[in-house]
MILO-981292 format. One record per residue (C-alpha): residue in three letters; x, y, z. Coordinates in nm, 3 decimals. Layout:
+-----+---------+---------+---------+
|   r |      px |      py |      pz |
+-----+---------+---------+---------+
| ala |       X |       Y |       Z |
...
+-----+---------+---------+---------+
% end
This chain:
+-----+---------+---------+---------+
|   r |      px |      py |      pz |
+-----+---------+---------+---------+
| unk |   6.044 | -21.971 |  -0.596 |
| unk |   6.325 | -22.109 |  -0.367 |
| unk |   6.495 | -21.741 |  -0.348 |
| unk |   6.192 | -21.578 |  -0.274 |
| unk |   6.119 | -21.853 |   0.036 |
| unk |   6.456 | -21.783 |   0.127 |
| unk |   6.410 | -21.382 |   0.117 |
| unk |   6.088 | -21.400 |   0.301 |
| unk |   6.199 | -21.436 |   0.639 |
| unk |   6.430 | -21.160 |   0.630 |
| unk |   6.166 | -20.925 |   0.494 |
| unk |   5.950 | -21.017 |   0.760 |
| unk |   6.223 | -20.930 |   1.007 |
| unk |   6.258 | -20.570 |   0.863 |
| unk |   5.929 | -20.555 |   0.920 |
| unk |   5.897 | -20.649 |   1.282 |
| unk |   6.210 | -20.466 |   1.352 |
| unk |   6.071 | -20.157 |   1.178 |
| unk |   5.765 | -20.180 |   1.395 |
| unk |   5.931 | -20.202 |   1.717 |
| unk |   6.118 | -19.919 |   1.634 |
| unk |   6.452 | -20.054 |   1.595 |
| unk |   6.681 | -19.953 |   1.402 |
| unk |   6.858 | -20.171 |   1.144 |
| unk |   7.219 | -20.108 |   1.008 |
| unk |   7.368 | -20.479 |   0.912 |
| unk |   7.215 | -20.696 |   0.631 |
| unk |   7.152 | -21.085 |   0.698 |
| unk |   7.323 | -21.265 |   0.406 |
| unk |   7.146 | -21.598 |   0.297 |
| unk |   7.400 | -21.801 |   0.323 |
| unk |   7.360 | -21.696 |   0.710 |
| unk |   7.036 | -21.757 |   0.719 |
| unk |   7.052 | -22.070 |   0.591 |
| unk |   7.306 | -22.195 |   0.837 |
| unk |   7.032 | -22.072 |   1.154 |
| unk |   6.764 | -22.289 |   0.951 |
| unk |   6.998 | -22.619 |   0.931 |
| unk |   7.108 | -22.542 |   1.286 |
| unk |   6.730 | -22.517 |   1.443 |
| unk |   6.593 | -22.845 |   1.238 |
| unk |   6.360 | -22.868 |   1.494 |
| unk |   6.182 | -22.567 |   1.332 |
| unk |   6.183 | -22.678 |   1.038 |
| unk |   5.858 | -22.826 |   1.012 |
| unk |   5.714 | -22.493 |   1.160 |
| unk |   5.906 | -22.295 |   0.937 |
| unk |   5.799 | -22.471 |   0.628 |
| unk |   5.441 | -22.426 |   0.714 |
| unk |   5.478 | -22.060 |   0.777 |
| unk |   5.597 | -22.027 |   0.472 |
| unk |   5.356 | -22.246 |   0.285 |
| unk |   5.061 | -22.053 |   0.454 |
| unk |   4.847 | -21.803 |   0.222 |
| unk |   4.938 | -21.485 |   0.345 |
| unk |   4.611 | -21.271 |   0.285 |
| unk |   4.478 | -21.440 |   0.562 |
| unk |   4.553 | -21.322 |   0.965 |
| unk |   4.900 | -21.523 |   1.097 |
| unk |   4.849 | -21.645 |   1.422 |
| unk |   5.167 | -21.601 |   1.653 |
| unk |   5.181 | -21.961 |   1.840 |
| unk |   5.380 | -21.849 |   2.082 |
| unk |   5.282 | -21.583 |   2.214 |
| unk |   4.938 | -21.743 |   2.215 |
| unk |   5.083 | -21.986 |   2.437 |
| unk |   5.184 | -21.731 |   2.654 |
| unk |   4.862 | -21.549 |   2.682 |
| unk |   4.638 | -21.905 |   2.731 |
| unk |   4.858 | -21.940 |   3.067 |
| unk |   4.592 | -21.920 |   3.337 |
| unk |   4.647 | -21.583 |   3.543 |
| unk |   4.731 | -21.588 |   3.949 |
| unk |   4.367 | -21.535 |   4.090 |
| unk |   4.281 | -21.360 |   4.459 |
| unk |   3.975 | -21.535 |   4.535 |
| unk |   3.897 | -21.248 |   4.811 |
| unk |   3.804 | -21.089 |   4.521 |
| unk |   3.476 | -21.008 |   4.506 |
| unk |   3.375 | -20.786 |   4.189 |
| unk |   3.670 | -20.624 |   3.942 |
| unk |   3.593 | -20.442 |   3.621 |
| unk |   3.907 | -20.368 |   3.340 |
| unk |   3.880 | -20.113 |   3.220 |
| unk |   3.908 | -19.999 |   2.837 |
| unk |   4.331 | -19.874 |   2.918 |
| unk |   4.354 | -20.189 |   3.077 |
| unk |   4.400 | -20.167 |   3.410 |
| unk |   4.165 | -20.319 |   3.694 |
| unk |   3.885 | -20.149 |   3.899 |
| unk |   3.919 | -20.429 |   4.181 |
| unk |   3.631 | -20.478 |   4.469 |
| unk |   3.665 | -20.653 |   4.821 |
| unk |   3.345 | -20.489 |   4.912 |
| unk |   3.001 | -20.619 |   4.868 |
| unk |   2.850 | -20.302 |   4.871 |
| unk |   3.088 | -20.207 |   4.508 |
| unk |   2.987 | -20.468 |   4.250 |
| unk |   3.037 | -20.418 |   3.894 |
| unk |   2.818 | -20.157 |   3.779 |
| unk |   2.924 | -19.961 |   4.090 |
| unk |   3.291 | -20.041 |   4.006 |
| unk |   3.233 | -19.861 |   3.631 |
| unk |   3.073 | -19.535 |   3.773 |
| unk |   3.396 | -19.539 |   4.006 |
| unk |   3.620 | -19.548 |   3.690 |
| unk |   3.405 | -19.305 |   3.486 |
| unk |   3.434 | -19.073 |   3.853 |
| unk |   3.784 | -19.128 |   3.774 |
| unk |   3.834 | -19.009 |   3.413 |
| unk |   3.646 | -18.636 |   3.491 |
| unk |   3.995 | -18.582 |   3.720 |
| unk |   4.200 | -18.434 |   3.443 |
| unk |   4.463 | -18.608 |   3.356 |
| unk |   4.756 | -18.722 |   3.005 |
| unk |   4.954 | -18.957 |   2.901 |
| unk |   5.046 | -19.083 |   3.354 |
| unk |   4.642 | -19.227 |   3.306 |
| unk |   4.798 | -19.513 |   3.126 |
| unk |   5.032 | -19.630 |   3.368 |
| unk |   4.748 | -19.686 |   3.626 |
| unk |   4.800 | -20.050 |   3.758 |
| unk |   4.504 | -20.135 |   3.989 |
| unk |   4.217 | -19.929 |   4.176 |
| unk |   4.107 | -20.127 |   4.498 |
| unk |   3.787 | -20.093 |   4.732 |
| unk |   3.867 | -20.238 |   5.053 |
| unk |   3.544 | -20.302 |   5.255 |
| unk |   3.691 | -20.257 |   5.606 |
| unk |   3.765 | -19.902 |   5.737 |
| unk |   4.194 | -19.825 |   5.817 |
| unk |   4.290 | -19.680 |   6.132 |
| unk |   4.502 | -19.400 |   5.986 |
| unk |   4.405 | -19.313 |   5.590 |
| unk |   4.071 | -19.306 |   5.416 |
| unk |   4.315 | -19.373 |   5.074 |
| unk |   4.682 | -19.499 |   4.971 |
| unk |   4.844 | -19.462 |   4.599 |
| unk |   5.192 | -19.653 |   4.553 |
| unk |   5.417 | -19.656 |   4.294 |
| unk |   5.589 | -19.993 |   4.214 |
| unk |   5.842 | -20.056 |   3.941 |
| unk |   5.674 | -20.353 |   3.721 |
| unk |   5.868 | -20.591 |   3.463 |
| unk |   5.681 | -20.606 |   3.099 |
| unk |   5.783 | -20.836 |   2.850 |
| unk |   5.699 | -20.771 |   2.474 |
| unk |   5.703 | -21.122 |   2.326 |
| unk |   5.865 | -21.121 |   1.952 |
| unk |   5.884 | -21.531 |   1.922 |
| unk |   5.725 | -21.559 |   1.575 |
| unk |   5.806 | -21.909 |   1.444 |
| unk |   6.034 | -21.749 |   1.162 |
| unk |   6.237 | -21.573 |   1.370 |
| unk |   6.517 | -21.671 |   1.651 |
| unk |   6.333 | -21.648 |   1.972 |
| unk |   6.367 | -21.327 |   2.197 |
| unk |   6.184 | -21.069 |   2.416 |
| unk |   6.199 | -20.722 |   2.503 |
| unk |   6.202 | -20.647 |   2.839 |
| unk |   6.127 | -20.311 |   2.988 |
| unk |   6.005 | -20.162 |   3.310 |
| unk |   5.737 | -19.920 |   3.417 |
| unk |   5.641 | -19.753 |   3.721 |
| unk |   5.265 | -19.806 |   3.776 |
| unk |   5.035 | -19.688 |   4.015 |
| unk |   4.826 | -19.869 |   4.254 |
| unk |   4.487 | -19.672 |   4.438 |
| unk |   4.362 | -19.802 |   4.737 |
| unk |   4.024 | -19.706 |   4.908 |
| unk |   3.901 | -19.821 |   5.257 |
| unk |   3.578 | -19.811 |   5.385 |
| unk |   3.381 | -19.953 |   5.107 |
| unk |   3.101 | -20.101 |   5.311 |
| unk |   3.035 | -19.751 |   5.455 |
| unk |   3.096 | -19.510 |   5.180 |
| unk |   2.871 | -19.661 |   4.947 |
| unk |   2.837 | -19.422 |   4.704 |
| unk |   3.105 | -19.232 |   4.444 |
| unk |   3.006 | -18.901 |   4.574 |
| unk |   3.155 | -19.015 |   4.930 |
| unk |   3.456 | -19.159 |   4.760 |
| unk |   3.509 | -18.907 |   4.503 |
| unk |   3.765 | -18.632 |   4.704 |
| unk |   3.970 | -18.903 |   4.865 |
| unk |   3.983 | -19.072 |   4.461 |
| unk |   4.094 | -18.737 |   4.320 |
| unk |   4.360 | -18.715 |   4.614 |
| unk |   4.505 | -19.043 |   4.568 |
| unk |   4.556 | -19.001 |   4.204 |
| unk |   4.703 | -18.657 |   4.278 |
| unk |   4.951 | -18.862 |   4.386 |
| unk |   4.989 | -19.061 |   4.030 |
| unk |   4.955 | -18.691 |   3.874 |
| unk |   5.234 | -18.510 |   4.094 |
| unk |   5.477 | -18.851 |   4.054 |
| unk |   5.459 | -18.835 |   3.746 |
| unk |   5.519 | -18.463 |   3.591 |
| unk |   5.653 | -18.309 |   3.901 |
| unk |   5.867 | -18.596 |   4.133 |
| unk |   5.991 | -18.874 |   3.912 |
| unk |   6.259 | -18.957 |   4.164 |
| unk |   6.304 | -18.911 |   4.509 |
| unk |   6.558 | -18.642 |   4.417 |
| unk |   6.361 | -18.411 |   4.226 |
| unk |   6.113 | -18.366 |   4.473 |
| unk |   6.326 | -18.103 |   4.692 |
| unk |   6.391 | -17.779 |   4.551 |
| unk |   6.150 | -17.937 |   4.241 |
| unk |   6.011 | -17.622 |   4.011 |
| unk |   5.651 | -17.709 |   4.180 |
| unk |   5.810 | -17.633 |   4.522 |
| unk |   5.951 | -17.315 |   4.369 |
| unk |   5.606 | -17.188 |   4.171 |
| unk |   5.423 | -17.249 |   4.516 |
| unk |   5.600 | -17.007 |   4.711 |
| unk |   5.695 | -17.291 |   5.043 |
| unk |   5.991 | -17.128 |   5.136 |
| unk |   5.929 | -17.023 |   5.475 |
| unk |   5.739 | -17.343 |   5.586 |
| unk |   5.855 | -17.621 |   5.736 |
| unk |   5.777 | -17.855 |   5.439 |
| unk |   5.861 | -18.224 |   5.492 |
| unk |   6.041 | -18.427 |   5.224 |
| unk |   6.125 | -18.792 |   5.371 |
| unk |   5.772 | -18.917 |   5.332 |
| unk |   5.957 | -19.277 |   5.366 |
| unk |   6.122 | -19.189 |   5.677 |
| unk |   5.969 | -19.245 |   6.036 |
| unk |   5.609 | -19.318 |   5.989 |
| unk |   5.495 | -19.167 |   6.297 |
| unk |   5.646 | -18.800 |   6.206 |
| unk |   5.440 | -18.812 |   5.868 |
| unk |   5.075 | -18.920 |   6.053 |
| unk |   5.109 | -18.640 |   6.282 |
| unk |   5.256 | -18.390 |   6.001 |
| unk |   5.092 | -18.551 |   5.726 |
| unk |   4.987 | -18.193 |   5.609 |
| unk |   5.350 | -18.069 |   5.598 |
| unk |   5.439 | -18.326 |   5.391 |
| unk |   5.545 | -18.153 |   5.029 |
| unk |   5.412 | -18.444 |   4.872 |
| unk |   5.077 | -18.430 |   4.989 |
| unk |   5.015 | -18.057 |   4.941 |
| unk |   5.110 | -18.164 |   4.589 |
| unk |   4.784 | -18.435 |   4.579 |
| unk |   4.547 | -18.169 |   4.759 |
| unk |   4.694 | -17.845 |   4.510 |
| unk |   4.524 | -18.099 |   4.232 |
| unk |   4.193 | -18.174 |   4.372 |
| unk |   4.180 | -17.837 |   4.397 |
| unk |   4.281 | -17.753 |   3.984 |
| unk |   4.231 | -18.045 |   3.830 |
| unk |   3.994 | -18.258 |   4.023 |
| unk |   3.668 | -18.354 |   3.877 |
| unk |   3.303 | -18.188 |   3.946 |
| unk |   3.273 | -18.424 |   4.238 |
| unk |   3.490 | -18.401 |   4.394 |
| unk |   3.537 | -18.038 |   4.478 |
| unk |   3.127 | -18.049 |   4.518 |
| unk |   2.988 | -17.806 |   4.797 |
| unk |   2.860 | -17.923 |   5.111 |
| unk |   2.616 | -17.788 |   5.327 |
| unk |   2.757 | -17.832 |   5.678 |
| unk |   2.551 | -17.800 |   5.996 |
| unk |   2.647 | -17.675 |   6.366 |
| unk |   2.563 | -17.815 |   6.680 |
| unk |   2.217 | -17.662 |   6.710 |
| unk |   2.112 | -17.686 |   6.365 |
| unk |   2.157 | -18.060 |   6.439 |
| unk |   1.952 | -18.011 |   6.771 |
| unk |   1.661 | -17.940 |   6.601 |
| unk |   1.643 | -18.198 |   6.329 |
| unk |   1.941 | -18.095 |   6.105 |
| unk |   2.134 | -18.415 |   5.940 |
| unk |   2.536 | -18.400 |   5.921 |
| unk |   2.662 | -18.453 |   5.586 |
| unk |   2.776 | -18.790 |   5.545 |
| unk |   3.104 | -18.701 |   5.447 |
| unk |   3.291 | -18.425 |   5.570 |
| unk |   3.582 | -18.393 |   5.293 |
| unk |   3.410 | -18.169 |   5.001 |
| unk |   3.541 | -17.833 |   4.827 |
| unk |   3.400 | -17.552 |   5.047 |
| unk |   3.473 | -17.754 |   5.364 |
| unk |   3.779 | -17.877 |   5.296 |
| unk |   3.932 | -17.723 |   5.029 |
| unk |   4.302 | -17.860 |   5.087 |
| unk |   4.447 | -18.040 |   5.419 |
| unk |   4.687 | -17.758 |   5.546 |
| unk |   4.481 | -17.441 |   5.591 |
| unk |   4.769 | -17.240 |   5.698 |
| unk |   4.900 | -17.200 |   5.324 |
| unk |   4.765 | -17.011 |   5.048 |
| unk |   4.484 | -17.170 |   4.878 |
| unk |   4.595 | -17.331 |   4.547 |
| unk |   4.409 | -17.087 |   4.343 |
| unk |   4.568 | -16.808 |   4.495 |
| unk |   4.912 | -16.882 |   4.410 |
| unk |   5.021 | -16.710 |   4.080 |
| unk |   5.163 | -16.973 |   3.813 |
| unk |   5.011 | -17.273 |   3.989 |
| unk |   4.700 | -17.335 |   3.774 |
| unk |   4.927 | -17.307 |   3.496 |
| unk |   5.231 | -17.561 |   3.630 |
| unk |   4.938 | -17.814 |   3.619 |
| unk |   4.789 | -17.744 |   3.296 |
| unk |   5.068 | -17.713 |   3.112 |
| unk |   5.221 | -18.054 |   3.216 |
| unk |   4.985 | -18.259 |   3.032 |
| unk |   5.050 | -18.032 |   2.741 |
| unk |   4.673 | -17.967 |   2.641 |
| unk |   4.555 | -17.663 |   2.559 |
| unk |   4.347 | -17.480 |   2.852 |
| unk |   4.123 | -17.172 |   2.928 |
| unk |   4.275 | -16.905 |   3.163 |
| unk |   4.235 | -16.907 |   3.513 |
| unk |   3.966 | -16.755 |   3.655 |
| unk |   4.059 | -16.423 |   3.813 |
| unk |   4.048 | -16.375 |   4.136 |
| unk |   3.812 | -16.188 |   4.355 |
| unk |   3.939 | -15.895 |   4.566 |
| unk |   4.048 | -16.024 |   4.935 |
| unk |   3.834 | -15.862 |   5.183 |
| unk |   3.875 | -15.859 |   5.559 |
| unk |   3.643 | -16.142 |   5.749 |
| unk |   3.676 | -16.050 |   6.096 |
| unk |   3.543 | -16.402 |   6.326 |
| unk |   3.428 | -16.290 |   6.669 |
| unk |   3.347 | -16.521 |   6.933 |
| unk |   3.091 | -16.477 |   7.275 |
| unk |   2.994 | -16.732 |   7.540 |
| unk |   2.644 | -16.804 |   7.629 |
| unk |   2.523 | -17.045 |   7.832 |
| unk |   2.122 | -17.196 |   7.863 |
| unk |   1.984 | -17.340 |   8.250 |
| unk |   1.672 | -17.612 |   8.288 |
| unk |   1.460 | -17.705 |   8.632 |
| unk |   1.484 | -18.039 |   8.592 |
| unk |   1.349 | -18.370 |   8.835 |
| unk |   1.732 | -18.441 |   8.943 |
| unk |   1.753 | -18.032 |   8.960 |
| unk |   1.892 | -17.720 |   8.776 |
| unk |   2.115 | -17.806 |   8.426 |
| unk |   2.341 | -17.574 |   8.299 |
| unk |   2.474 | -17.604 |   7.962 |
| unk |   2.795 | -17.365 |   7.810 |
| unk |   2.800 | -17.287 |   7.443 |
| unk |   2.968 | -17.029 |   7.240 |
| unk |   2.863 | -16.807 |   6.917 |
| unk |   3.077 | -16.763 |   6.637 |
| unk |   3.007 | -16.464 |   6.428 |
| unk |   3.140 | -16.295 |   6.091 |
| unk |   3.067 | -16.017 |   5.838 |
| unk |   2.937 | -16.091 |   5.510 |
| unk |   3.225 | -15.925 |   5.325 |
| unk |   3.102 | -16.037 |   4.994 |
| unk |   2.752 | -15.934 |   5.007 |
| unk |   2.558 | -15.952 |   4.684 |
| unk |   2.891 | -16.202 |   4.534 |
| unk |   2.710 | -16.483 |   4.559 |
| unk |   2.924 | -16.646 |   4.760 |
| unk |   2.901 | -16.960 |   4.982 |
| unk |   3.097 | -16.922 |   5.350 |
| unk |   3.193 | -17.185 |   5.561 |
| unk |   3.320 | -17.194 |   5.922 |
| unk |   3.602 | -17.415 |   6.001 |
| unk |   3.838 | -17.532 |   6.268 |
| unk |   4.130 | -17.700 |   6.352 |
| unk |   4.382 | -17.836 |   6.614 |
| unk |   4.737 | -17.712 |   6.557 |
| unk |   4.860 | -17.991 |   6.757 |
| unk |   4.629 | -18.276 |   6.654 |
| unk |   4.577 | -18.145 |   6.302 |
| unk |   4.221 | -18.225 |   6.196 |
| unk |   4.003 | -17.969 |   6.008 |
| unk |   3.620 | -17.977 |   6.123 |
| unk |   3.394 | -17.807 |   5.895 |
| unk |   3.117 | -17.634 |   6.159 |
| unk |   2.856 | -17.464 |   5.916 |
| unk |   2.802 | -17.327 |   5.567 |
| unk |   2.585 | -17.016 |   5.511 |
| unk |   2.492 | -16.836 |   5.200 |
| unk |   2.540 | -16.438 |   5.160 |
| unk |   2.266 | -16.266 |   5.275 |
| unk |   2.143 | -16.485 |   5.530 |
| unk |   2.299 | -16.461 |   5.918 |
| unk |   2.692 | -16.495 |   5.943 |
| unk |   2.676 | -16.745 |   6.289 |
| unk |   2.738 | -17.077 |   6.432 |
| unk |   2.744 | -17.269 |   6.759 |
| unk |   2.931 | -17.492 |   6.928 |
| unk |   2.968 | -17.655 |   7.275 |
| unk |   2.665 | -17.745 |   7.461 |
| unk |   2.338 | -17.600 |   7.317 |
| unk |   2.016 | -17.731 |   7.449 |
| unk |   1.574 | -17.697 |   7.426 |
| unk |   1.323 | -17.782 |   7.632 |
| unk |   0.957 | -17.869 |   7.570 |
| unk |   0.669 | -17.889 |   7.813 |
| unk |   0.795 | -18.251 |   7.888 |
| unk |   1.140 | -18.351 |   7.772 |
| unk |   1.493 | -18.114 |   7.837 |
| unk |   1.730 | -18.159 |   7.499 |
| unk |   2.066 | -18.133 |   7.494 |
| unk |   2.364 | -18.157 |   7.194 |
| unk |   2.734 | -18.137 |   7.231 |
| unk |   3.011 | -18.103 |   6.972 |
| unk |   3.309 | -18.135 |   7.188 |
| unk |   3.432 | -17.821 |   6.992 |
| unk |   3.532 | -17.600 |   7.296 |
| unk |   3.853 | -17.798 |   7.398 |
| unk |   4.214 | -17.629 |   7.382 |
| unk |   4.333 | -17.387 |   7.124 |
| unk |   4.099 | -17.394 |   6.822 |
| unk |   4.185 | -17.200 |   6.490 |
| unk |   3.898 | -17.090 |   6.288 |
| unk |   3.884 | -16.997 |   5.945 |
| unk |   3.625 | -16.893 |   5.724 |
| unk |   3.630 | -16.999 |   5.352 |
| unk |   3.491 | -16.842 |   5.064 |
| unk |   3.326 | -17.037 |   4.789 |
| unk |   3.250 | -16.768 |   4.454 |
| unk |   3.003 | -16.899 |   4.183 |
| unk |   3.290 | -16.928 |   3.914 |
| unk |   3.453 | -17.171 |   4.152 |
| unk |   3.732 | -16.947 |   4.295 |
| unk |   3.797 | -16.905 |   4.677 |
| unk |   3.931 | -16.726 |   4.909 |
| unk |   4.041 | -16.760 |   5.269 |
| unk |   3.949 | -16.496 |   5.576 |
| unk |   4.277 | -16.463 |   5.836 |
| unk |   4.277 | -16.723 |   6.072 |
| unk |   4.143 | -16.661 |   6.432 |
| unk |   4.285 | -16.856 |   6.715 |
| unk |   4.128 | -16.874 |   7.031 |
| unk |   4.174 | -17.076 |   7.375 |
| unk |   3.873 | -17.214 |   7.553 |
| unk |   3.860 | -17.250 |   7.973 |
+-----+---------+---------+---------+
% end
């Protein structure tokens, strides 16, 4: 009975060893192990009563116990968290995301496909209060695990090894109250975690990476030093190789939600009643954040680059439809009022386009943007078959009593518009850009 005490430990140290993967090439003699037992007689007693314990029953590892009973660092700011079932938090600041809100954010979260980088999520955080410059951050720190192996049999030890984990951070919480509203800026962020992950590991790999290469950006003056002067990458934040990464996955592997169509309304829609969306981002709207590239879907190999890196299996892309010409055409009008204080004169332009894809089903909407101060405006969504126009400027009405007015502040500077093209099966398509300069 002595020799089989004696052989126990050892067995149970193949065993651990076997479990953690390690591979074993010396054998422990007993006279060895005997020697580490009279030199640790302060284990003794726990030794003994390991030993004397009936084994068919769970064994409780003390020390690690002792570890995990260690009360946790606490933010009291805190307000509502949720962990979720891979273990990392869904954290709240906001009093408008409590708990139950705080699951149907992490359930948003799972429809973004996604493999194996899911599990190295750290933290997901809803800041109430609004930032000056982002509506979302994701950052990548380098976090320190220890794997515990101090079983009362064996000489004490740990395994130490180090992850990068992600941390998503959304602002606004108290007005963007619902998942829809968070749900693009969400799939953006974790873009990041995606595109980190399979396509820049290291700050080296992300020039000349094979993404770069499959999505054609020779040519363009793509940014790479996203840690470099922080002014450069607000102003050229769409440049930024990086982000064009995060907004190519919304686009191809972002959930239902977030590439959800939104039915944007002009300046005199709005004049008579018409509500503006509560969100602008969306997938007809704002399909990606640099409108003078291709369109994700309409690079060849792209759909596939992202599939194919979490190593499932996945139907074809969609084909795509036939590029037809969208020519934009833009007139000046203007409306005049009698009024008390005398005549008003108000200055508005129309904005007109074929219906290239008549009977396609498709879904176009007008955009604009600033090449200077880059910020894409959605201006109105119509349907095929229904008139290709929208206003902006000054438009105004008048009833037997009141004189209406609405302004967009549209028809400033050098405006670019585009027209987007939203198909049924989810494919798009952009018309050439038209720039135009307003006096």
């Amino acid at each position: 009975m002595d020799k089989i005490k004696r052989f126990i430990p050892h067995i149970l140290g193949v065993c651990i060893a076997v479990l953690l993967g390690v591979s074993i090439f010396t054998f422990t003699q007993i006279p060895v192990l005997e020697q580490k037992i009279k030199d640790k007689q302060e284990s003794k007693e726990k030794i003994d009563n390991y030993l004397s314990q009936n084994h068919e029953r769970p064994v409780q590892n003390e020390k690690a116990l002792e570890v995990f009973e260690q009360p946790e660092f606490v933010d009291k700011d805190i307000l509502y968290s949720y962990r979720t079932p891979e273990g990392f938090e869904m954290i709240s600041y906001s009093q408008k995301w409590n708990q139950s809100k705080l699951i149907e954010l992490y359930e948003e979260l799972k429809l973004n496909k996604h493999g194996d980088e899911f599990g190295l999520l750290y933290q997901v955080i809803v800041y109430a209060e609004r930032s000056e410059t982002v509506s979302g951050t994701h950052t990548n720190e380098r976090r320190t695990l220890f794997l515990d192996i101090n079983f009362p049999a064996l000489a004490t030890g740990k395994i130490t090894y180090f992850l990068n984990m992600g941390t998503i951070e959304l602002y606004d919480g108290d007005s963007y109250t619902r998942v829809e509203q968070m749900a693009h800026t969400l799939s953006h962020e974790y873009g990041h975690h995606f595109t980190f992950y399979y396509f820049f590991q290291n700050g080296d790999s992300v020039r000349n990476s094979e993404y770069e290469i499959v999505r054609g950006l020779s040519g363009y003056n793509i940014r790479y030093d996203w840690w470099g002067e922080s002014n450069d990458y607000l102003v050229n934040h769409h440049w930024y190789i990086i982000e064009i990464a995060a907004e190519d996955y919304v686009q191809i592997m972002g959930s239902p939600t977030a590439k959800r169509v939104v039915e944007y309304k002009d300046v005199r829609q709005t004049l008579y009643g018409a509500k503006h969306p509560d969100s602008y981002s969306s997938g007809n709207g704002t399909p990606q954040e640099n409108l003078m590239i291709p369109l994700a879907g309409e690079v060849e190999g792209l759909y596939d680059l992202f599939h194919q890196a979490i190593g499932d299996e996945y139907p074809a892309a969609p084909a795509l439809h036939e590029k037809k010409d969208i020519k934009i055409q833009i007139t000046s009008g203007s409306s005049s009022h009698n009024s008390m204080s005398g005549p008003l004169y108000f200055k508005h332009y129309r904005i007109t386009w074929n219906d290239a894809y008549a009977g396609e089903g498709a879904i176009y909407t007008l955009v604009c943007f600033d090449e200077d101060n880059y910020y894409i405006y959605p201006i109105k969504t119509v349907h095929s078959g229904d008139t290709m126009q929208a206003y902006i400027g000054t438009v105004s009405r008048e009833t037997t009593t009141m004189i209406y007015s609405q302004y967009d502040q549209l028809d400033k500077g050098t405006k670019t518009f585009i027209v987007t093209v939203l198909f049924p099966d989810g494919t798009m398509r952009l018309s050439d850009p038209m720039t135009y300069t307003f006096k």
